[in-house]
N, C-alpha and C positions, 0 to 999 in steps of 0.2 A: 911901192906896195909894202906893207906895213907885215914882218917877217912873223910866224908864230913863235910863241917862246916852249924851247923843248921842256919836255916832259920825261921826272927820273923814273921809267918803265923798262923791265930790265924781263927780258922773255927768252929763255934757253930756244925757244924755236917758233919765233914770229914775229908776225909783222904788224904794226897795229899802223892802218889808214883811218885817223880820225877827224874830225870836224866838226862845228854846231848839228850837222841834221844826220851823221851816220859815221858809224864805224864798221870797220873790214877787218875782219883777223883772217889772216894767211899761215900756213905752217911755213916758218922762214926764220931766219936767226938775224931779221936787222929791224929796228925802229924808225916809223917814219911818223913825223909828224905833217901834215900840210893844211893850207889855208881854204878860210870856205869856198866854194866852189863859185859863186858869182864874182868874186874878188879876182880870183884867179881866170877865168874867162876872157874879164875883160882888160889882162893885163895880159893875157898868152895872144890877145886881137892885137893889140898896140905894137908888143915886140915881132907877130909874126910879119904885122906891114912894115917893121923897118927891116925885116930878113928880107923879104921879098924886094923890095926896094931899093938893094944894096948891091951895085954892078959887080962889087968884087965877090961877093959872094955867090953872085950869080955865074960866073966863070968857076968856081972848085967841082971838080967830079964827085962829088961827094954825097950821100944821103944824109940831108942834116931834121934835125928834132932839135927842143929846149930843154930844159929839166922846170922846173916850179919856179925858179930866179931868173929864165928868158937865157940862161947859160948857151953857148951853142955844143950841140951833140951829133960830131959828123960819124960819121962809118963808110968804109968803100962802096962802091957799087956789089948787090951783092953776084954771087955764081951763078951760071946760067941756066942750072937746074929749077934756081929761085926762080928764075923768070917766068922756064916752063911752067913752074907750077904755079904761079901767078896766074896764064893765061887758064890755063886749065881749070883752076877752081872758077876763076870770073865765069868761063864760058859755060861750065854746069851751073854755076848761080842763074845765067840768063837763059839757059832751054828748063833750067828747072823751075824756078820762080820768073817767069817774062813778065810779072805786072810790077816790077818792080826796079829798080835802080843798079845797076852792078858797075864798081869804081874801085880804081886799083890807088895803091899808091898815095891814100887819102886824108891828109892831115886833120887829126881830131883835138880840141880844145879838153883836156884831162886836168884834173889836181896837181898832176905830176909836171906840169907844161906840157907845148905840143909833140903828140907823134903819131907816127905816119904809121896810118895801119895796111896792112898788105895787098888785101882785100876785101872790100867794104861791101853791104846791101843794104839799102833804101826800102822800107815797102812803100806800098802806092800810095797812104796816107800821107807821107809825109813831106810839107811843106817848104821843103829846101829843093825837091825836083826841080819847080818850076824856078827856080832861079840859083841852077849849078852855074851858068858864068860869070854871077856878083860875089861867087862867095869865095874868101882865101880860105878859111877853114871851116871845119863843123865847128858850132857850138855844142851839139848836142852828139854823142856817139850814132854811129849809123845800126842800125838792130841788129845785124850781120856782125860783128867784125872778126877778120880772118890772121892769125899771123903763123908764118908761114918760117920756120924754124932754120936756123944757120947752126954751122959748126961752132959759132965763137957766141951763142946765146946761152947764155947759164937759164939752170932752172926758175932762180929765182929772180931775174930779169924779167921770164916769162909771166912768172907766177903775179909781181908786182903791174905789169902792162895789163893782165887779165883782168884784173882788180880793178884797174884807173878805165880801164872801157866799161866796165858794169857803173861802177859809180858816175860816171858820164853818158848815161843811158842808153848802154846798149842792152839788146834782150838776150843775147844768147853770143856767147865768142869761143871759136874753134883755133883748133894750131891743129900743122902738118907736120910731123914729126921730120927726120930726117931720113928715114927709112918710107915715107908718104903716108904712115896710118893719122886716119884723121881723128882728133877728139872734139867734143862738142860738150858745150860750159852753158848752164841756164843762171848760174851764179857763180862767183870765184871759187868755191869747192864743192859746187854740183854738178858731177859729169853724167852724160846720160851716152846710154849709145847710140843713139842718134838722136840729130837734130829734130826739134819740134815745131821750127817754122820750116823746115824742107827735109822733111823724112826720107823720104829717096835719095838724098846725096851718099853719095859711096863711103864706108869709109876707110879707103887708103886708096893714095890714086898713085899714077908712077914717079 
């Protein structure tokens, strides 16, 4: 995959995601440059099948993602708080939207390479339903995407993962903070207070 060549963009506090068809400014103090987004797609499908494929990699405890270069990005399993809240948002996703898809844990094809988003939702239109057991990852972000905050997440960890799911089409992406109040993203710096694909979702759960 043929690398981009950086650009001398120098921002006291931001982040520039740019590409042939869009750019993302973020309030953040780092520069990114990354590749177009079909390029990248079909090179996060190729490295994600030799991950998967790979017995040793399949024995580490580890929660692994890639970066844009197919790098590996492990992190521990996380606290088991994370987990409750895992279930807990999945299972209001599905009594509160039931026509639709609820998936934890769900690797998405982004600019940034693959990663695994916490908590995902499908609506019923969309054409990966009928065939969740062919696929290793999304291509396309899931409309939901949820992530679900740790002690060792910087802000702008956050900020830049929000970004790479908008730009990977998702409609709308939430985080739980670590104290459980929920936020809700209809764009990387549009927060509303509540969700507009599921208004009823609480916002702070335990």
């Amino acid at each position: 995959m043929k690398s981009a060549s950086p650009e001398s963009v120098t921002a006291a506090r931001s982040i520039l995601l740019r590409r042939e068809r869009t750019t993302i400014l973020l309030p953040m103090a780092i520069t990114i440059e990354l590749p177009e987004l079909a390029s990248q797609t079909a090179f996060n499908l190729t490295r994600w099948r030799e991950i998967l494929t790979d017995p040793g990699l399949a024995k580490l405890p580890y929660r692994i993602e890639t970066d844009q270069h197919g790098h590996l990005l492990m992190s521990p399993p996380p606290a088991p708080l994370h987990g409750q809240r895992q279930i807990h948002i999945g299972t209001l996703l599905r009594q509160l939207l039931p026509n639709g898809t609820t998936l934890s844990e769900c690797p998405v094809s982004t600019a940034g390479g693959v990663k695994a988003v916490d908590v995902a939702w499908l609506g019923p239109g969309r054409p990966e339903k009928s065939r969740i057991r062919e696929l290793i990852l999304f291509e396309r972000a899931p409309d939901i995407c949820v992530e679900i905050l740790s002690p060792s997440n910087s802000s702008s960890e956050v900020d830049e993962k929000r970004a790479l799911y908008f730009d990977a089409g998702a409609f709308e992406v939430w985080t739980c903070a670590l104290d459980g109040s929920m936020a809700f993203f209809v764009s990387p710096n549009h927060q509303l207070p509540a969700s507009s694909i599921c208004p009823d979702f609480p916002t702070s759960i335990p």
